[in-house]
C-alpha positions in Angstrom: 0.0 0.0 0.0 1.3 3.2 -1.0 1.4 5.9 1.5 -0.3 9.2 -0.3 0.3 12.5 0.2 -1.9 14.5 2.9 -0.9 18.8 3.1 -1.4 20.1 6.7 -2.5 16.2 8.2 0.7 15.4 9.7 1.6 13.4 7.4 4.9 13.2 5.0 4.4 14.4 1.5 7.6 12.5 0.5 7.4 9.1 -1.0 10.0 7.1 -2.2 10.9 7.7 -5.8 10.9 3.7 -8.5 14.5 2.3 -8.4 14.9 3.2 -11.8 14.2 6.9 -11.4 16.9 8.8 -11.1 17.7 11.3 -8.2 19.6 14.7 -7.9 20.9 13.9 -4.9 23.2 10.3 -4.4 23.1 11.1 -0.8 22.3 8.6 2.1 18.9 8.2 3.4 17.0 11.2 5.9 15.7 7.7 7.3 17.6 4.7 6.8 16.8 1.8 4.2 14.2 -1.0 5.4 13.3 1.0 8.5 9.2 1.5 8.5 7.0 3.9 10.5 3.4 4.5 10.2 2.2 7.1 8.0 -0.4 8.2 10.2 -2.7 6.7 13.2 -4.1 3.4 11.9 -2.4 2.8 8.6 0.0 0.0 7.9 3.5 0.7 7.7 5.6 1.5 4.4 8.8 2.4 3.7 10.3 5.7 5.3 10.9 8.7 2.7 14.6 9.7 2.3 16.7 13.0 1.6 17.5 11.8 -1.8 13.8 11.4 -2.5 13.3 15.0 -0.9 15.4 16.2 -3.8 13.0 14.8 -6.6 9.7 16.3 -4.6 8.5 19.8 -4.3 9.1 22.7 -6.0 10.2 22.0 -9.8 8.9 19.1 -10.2 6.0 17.3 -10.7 5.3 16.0 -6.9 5.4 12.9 -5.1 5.2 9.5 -6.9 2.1 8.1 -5.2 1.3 5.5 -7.5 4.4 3.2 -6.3 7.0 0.6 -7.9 5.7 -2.9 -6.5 7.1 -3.5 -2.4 10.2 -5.6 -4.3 11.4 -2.5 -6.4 10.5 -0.1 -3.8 13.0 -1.8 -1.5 15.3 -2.0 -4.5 15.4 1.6 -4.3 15.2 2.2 -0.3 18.7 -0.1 -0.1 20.6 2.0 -2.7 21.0 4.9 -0.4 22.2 2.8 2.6 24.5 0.8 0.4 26.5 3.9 -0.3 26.7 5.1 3.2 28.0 2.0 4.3 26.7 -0.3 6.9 24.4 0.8 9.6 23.6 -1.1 12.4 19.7 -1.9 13.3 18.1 1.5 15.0 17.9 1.8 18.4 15.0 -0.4 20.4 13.4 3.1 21.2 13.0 4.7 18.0 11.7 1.4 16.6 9.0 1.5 19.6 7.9 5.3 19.7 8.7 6.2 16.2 5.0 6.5 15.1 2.2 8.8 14.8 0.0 7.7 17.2 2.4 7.5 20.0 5.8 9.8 19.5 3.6 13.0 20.1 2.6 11.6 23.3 6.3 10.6 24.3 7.2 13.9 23.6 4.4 15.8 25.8 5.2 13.3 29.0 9.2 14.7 28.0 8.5 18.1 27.8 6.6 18.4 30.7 9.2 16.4 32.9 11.7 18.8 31.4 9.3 22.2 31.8 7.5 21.6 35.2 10.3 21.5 37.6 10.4 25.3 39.3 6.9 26.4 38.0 6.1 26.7 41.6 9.6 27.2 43.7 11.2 29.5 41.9 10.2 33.3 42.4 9.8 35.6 39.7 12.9 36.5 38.1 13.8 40.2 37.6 13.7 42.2 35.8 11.9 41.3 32.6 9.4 38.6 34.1 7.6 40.5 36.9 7.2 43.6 34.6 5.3 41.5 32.8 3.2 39.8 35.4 2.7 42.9 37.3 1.2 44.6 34.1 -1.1 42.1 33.3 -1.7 42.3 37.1 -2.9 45.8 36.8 -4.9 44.9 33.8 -7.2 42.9 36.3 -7.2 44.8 39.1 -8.6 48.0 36.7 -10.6 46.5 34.1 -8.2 48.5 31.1 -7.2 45.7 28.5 -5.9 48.2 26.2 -3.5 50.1 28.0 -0.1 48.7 29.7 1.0 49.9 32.8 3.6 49.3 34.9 2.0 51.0 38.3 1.7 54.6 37.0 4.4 54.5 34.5 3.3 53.2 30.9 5.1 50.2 29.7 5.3 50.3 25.9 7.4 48.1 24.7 6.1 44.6 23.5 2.1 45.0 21.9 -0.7 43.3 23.9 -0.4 39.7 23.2 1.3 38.0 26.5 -0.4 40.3 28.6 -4.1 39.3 27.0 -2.7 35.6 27.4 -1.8 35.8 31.3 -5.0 37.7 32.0 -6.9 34.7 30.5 -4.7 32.3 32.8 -5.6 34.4 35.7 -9.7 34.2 35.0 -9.3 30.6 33.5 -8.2 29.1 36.4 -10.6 31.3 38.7 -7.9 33.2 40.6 -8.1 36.9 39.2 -5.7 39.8 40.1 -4.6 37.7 43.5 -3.2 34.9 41.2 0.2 33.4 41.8 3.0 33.5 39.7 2.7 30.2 38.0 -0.5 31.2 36.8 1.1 33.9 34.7 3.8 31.4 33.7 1.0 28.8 32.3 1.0 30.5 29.0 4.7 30.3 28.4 4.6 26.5 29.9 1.7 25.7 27.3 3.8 27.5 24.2 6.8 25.2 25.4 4.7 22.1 25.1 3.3 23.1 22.3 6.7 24.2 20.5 7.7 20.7 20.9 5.0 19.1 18.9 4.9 21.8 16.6 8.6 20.9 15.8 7.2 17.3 15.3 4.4 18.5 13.0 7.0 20.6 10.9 9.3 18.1 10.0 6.7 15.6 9.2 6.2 17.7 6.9 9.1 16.3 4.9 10.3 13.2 6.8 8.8 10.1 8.5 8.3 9.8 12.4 11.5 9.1 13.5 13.4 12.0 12.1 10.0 13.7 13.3 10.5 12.4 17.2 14.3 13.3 17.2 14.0 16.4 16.4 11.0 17.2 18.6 13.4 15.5 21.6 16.6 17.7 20.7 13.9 20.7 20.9 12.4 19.9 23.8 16.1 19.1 25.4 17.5 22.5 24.7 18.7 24.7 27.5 17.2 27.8 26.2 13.8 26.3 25.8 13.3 25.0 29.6 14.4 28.4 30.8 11.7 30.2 28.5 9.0 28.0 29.1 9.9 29.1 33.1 9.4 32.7 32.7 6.3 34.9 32.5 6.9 36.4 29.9 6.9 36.7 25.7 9.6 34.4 24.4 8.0 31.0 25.1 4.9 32.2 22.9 6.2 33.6 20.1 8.5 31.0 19.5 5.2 28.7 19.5 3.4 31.4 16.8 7.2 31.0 15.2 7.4 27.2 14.3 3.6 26.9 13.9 4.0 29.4 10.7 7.2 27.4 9.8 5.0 24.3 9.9 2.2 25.8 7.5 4.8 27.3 5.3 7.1 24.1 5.2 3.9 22.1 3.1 2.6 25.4 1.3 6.4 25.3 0.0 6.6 21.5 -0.7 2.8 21.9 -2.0 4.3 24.3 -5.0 0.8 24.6 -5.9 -1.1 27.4 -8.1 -4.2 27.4 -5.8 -4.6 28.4 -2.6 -4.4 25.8 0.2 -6.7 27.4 2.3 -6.7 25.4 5.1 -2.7 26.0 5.7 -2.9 29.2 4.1 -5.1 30.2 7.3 -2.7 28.4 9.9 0.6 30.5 8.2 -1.2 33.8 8.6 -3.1 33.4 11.7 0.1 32.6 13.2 2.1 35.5 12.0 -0.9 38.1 13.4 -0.8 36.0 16.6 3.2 36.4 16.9 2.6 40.7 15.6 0.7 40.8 19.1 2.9 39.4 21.2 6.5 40.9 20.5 5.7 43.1 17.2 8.0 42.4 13.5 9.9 39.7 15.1 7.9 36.9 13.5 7.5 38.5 10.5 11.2 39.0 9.8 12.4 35.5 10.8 9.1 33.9 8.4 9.5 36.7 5.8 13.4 36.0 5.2 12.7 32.1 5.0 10.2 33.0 2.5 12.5 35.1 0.4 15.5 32.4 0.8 12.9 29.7 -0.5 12.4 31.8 -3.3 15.8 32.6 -4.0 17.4 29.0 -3.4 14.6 27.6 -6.0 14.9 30.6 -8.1 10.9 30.3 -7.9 7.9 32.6 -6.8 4.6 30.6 -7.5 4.9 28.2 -4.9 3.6 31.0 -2.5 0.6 31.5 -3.9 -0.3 28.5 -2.0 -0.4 30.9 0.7 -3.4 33.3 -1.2 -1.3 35.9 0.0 -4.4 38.2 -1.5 -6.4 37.0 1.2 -4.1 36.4 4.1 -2.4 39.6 4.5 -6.1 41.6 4.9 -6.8 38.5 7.6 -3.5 39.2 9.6 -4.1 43.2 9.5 -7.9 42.4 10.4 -6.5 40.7 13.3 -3.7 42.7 14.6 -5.4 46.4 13.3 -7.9 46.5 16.2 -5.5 47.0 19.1 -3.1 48.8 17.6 -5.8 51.3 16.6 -7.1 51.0 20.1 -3.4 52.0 21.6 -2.6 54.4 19.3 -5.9 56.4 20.0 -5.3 56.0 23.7 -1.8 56.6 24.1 -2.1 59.7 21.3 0.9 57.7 19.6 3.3 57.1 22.4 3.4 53.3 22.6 4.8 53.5 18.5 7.6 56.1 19.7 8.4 54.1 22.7 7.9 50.6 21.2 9.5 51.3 18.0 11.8 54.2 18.0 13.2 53.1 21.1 12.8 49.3 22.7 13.1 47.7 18.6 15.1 50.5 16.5 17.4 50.6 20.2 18.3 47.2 20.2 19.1 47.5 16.8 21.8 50.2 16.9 23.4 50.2 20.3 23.7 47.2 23.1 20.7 48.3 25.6 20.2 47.7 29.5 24.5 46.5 28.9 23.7 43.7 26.4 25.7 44.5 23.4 28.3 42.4 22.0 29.9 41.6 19.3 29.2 39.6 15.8 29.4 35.7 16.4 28.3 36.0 20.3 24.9 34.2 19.1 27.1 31.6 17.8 29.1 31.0 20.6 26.3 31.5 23.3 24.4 28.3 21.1 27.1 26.0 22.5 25.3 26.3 26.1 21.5 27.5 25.4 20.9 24.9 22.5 22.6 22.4 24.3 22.7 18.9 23.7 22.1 20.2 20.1 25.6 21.0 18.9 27.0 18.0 19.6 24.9 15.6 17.6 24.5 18.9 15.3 28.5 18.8 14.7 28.2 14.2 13.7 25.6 15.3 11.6 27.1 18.3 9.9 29.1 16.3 6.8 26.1 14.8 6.2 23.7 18.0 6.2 26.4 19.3 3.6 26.3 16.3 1.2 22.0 16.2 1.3 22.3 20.1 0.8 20.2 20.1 -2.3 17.5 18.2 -0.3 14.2 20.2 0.7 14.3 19.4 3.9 17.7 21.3 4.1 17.2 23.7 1.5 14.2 24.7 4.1 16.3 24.6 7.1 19.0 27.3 5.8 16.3 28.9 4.3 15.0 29.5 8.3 17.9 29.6 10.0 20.8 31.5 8.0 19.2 34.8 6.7 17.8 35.6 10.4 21.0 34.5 12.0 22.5 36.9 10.3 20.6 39.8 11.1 20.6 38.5 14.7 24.2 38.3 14.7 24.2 41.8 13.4 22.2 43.4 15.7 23.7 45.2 18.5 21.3 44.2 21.6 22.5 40.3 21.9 20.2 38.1 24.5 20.4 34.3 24.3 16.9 34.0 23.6 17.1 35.7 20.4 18.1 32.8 18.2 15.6 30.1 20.0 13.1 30.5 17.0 15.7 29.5 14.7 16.7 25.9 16.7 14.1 24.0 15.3 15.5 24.3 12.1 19.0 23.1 13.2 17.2 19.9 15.2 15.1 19.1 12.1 18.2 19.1 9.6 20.4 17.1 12.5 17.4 14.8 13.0 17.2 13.4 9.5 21.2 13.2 9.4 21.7 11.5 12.6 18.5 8.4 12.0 20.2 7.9 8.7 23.0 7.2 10.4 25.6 10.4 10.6 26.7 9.1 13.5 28.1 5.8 11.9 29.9 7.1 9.5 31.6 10.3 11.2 35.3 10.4 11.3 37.1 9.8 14.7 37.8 13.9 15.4 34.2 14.8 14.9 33.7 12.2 17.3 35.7 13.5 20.4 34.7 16.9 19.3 30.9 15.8 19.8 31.6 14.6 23.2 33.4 17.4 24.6 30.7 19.4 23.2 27.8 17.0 25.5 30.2 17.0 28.5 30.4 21.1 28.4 27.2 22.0 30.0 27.1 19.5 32.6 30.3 20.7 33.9 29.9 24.1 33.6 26.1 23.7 35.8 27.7 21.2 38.6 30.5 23.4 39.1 27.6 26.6 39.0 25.3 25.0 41.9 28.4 24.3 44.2 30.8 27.1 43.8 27.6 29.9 43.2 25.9 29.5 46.9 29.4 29.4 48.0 30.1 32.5 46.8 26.6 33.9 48.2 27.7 33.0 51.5 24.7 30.0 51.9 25.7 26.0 51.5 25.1 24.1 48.4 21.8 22.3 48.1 22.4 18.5 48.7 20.1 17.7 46.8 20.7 19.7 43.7 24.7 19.1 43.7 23.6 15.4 43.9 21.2 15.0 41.1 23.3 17.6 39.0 26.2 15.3 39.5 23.9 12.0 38.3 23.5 14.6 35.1 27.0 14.6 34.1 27.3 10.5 35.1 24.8 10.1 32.4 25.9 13.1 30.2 29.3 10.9 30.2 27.4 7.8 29.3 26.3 10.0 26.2 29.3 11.1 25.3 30.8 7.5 25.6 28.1 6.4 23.2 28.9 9.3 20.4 32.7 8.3 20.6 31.8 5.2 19.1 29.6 6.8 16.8 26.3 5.3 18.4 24.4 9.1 18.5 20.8 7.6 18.3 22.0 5.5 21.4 23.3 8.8 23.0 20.3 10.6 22.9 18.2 9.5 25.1 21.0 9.5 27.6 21.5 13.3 26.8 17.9 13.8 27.4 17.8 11.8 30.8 21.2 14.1 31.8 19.2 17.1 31.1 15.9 16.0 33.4 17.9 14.6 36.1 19.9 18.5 35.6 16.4 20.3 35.5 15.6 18.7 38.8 18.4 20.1 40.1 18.9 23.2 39.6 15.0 24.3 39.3 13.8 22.2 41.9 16.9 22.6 44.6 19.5 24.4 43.8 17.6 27.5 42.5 15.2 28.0 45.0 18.1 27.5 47.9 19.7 30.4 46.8 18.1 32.4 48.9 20.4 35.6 49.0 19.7 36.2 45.9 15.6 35.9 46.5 15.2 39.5 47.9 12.1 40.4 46.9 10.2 36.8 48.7 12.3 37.5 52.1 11.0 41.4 52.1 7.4 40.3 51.4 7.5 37.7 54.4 9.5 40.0 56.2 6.4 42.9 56.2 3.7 40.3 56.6 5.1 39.5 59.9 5.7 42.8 61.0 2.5 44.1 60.2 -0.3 44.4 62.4 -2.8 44.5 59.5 -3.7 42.7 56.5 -3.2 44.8 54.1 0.1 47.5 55.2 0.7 50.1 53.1 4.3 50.4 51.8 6.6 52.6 50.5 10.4 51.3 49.6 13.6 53.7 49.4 16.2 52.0 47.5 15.0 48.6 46.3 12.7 48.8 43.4 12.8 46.0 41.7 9.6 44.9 39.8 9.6 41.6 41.8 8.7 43.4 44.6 5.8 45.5 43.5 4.5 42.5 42.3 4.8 40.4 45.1 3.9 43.0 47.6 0.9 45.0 45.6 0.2 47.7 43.3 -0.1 50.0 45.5 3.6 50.0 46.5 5.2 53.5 46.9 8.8 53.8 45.5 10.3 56.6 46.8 13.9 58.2 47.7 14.8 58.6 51.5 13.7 61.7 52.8 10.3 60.9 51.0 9.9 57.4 53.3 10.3 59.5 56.4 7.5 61.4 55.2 5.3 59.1 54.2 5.6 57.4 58.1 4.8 60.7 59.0 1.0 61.0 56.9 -1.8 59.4 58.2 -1.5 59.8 62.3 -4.6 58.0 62.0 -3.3 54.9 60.3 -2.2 51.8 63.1 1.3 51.7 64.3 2.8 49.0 61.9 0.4 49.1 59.4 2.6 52.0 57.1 6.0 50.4 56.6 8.8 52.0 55.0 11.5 50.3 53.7 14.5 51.6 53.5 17.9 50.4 51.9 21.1 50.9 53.9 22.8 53.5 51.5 19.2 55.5 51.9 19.0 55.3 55.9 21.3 58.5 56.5 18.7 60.8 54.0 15.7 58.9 55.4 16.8 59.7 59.5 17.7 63.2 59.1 14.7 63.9 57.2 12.5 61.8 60.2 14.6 63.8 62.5 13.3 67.4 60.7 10.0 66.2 60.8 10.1 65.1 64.4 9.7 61.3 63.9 11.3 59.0 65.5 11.2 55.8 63.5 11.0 51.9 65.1 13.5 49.6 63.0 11.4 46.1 63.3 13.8 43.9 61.2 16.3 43.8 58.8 16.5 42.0 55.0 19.7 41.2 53.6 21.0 40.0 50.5 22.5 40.2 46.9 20.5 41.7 44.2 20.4 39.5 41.2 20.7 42.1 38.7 24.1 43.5 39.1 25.5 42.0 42.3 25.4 44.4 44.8 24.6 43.4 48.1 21.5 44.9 50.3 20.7 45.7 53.5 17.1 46.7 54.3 15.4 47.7 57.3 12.2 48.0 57.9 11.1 50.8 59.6 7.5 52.1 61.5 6.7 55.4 63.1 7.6 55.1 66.2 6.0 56.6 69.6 7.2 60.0 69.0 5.2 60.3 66.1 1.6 59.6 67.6 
């Protein structure tokens, strides 16, 4: 039974080509020969596509073969590839077990959420970026404005409405409102993590059969940089999710190279890019936009893309993303444009801002660490990427990832999430390489190169959780040392197994390192750095000293966002000599119910002004710590009016 050809199912739209027809490519297999995986749920098993058949399919030709050689000449041609490559061993029992429709999107889920969850509740938010975030969309409940974007009194213009519309949800789906916790705002970037995952596994079925598929969707789902991201409240997790769903819907409008609209996909590819406009503005539209332009200039084609009905898409995507931005424009009288564009976007663009600049390649380098275990079984496959380079699959790949790599690398403003929409296309091309069996047929120097490349993060995270709290002055977590230490037991294992060129056997183990690692640090060794968790201590620390619920508070010298959103809205930041004031107001409020904090480089300002006005303030505790942003230590006291004020 010949597998046929289903745009936007799921399913691959590459078949293998008769034996006797010939192929551009003479390249080994994107799935190796005799290996079989279902074409979808419920149908029987045929023969897996291969990157030499990727090169006959698509653009400039006529399409897929569905019609078939008989099963004795389609094997015929499936052992050609595989012959030239040399001999590869039998696949790995797991791939042969999970590789299949109906069950490798499940595998990955149960991953990704073993690799995500960890820290969703422990670990508080992280300043500065996260908490501005969550406290906006905060506001957004506690007024009833949906439009505007706040940050207490000061506007906060720079990302459009998106992720703050999507926590807001959180917050009234799950029936907590403005008093929600933190990891109710972080649901949406959890759900964009999972769903990046299988999204990866939908997009390169697009053009290869489940095992390349699952591989890729684990070495996603792996990567440093996603876990962290799919931690935080905030836009990256989401718009990488818009990212590869677009990516997906454009990867079969491009293999579709049809004249007529696919209208189906066509509402998917466009849908997606209005989505990713709302949460973090051009972002989406550049990385998508310069893939489409690459596909067009690679193939030295255009009409593929009408696929898209580009007539009809682009009205849908401004129908979509027009309301708001009207909406914003007409309530800020312009402002959030001038903020959001001529300084937060066209900023980052010229100059390094808040001290991130640095200099061309840093993306590069920084994807050792944040895509790891990527570059290592990226580096086995590379030879083999090169030699299918006329392929679709990788034409598609360079297509995503080269053009807005480049720009990235040319931007000033360099943050390692910048390049995370770009990694699926690195896992998808590794993927097909490393299940036709790059790995086997790497020479002995990519080989030891591969494994230091797996050992690097490992090392560099055990050494981080013991020497780090050291240096904060608490003791390593016991815990976290321990099962970060397991992580580089089996991260060795992994390595051990790409020496011998066994990288399908080395995955899982690099998959198990990173869990065992996530455990770690999010669930012990994070959370037990408690110097460093300022804002939690100086919550708790007011809650006990107050002799009210709800204290009002004012803070000289510590204003992180963290702390306004922990603590309330309603949370006065103010210099020194404006705390002793504040204590002073209000004679009728309780003793202990107005609490100034006050950091230790503020006290002399804040006493000589209590002194002027005759207060005499009642120190009731003292917070200490080590600002994460920075470095620099604090020392906070909090202070009451004391009996010479009532």
């Amino acid at each position: 039974m010949s597998d046929q050809q289903s745009q936007g199912s799921g399913q691959s739209p590459v078949q293998p080509v008769p034996a006797q027809a010939p192929a551009r490519d003479a390249t080994p297999s994107a799935a190796p020969a005799g290996e079989t995986a279902a074409s979808s749920p419920g149908q029987p098993a045929g023969p897996v596509p291969h990157t030499a058949d990727l090169a006959t399919s698509g653009p400039g030709t006529s399409g897929p073969d569905t019609s078939g050689p008989d099963r004795a000449s389609r094997d015929a041609a499936a052992a050609a590839p595989a012959a030239a490559a040399g001999s590869m061993g039998p696949k790995p029992w797991w791939l042969r077990l999970f590789a299949h429709d109906a069950i490798a999107p499940l595998l990955l889920l149960l991953a990704a959420l073993v690799l995500f969850v960890p820290g969703q509740w422990t670990v508080p938010p992280l300043d500065r970026d996260e908490p501005r975030f969550t406290q906006a969309s905060k506001q957004m409940l506690e007024t009833g404005n949906f439009v505007d974007i706040r940050l207490q009194d000061e506007p906060r213009y720079k990302k459009p409405i998106g992720i703050y519309w999507l926590q807001v949800l959180s917050a009234k789906a799950t029936g907590y409102g403005a008093e929600a916790p933190l990891w109710v705002y972080r649901l949406p970037s959890l759900l964009a993590g999972l769903s990046v995952v299988l999204l990866t596994y939908w997009t390169a079925r697009a053009f290869a059969a489940p095992p390349v598929a699952l591989v890729a969707g684990l070495l996603v789902a792996a990567a440093l940089i996603v876990g962290v991201e799919a931690r935080l409240g905030k836009t990256d997790a989401t718009l990488f999710a818009m990212t590869v769903l677009a990516q997906g819907a454009l990867a079969r409008l491009f293999l579709a190279d049809s004249r007529e609209p696919r209208w189906g996909l066509a509402l998917v590819f466009w849908t997606a890019l209005a989505g990713g406009v709302l949460i973090k503005g051009p972002v989406i539209l550049m990385v998508v936009g310069l893939t489409v332009a690459a596909l067009m200039l690679l193939t030295r084609r255009l009409a593929w893309f009408r696929a898209a009905a580009p007539l009809f898409g682009l009205p849908w995507m401004l129908l979509l993303i027009l309301p708001w931005f009207v909406a914003i424009w007409i309530a800020t009288d312009g402002s959030f444009f001038q903020e959001a564009v001529g300084r937060d976007l066209l900023g980052k663009v010229a100059e390094g801002q808040e001290s991130h600049g640095a200099p061309p390649l840093t993306h590069l380098a920084a994807m050792l660490a944040v895509f790891w275990p990527l570059p290592a079984f990226l580096l086995l496959a590379a030879p083999r990427i090169w030699a299918s380079r006329h392929s679709k699959l990788v034409l598609f790949a360079a297509a995503w990832f080269v053009p807005s790599w480049i720009v990235f690398e040319l931007v000033a403003t360099k943050l390692p999430h910048y390049t995370m929409p770009l990694l699926p296309a690195l896992a998808i091309a590794a993927a097909a390489a490393l299940v036709d069996g790059a790995g086997e047929t790497a020479g002995r120097g990519l080989r030891y190169a591969a494994a230091g490349l797996l050992l690097l993060l490992p090392v560099a995270i055990l050494g981080a959780v013991i020497i780090a709290p050291i240096t904060l002055g608490v003791w390593p977590s016991p815990p976290g040392v321990v099962l970060c230490g397991f992580a580089l037991v089996l991260a060795g294992w992994a390595a051990s197994c790409l020496l011998k060129g066994a990288a399908l056997q080395a995955l899982p183990r690099a998959i198990a390192a990173m869990m065992v690692m996530t455990g770690g640090v999010w669930g012990f060794s994070g959370p037990a750095l408690e110097t460093i968790w300022v804002s939690p201590r100086l919550a708790a620390a007011i809650d006990q000293t107050a002799t009210c619920p709800t204290p009002e508070v004012a803070s000289s010298g510590f204003s992180e966002p963290s702390f306004v959103f922990l603590q309330g809205t309603e949370t006065r930041l103010v210099p020194g000599e404006a705390a002793a004031t504040f204590l002073k107001e209000s004679p009728s409020v309780p003793d202990a119910c107005r609490i100034a904090v006050v950091e230790k480089r503020q006290e002399e300002a804040f006493l000589a002004a209590a002194a002027t006005l005759g207060l005499v303030p009642d120190l009731r505790g003292r917070v200490e710590g080590v600002n994460i942003n920075g470095g620099r230590k604090l020392d906070l006291g909090l202070y009451v009016a004391g009996s010479a004020a009532q």
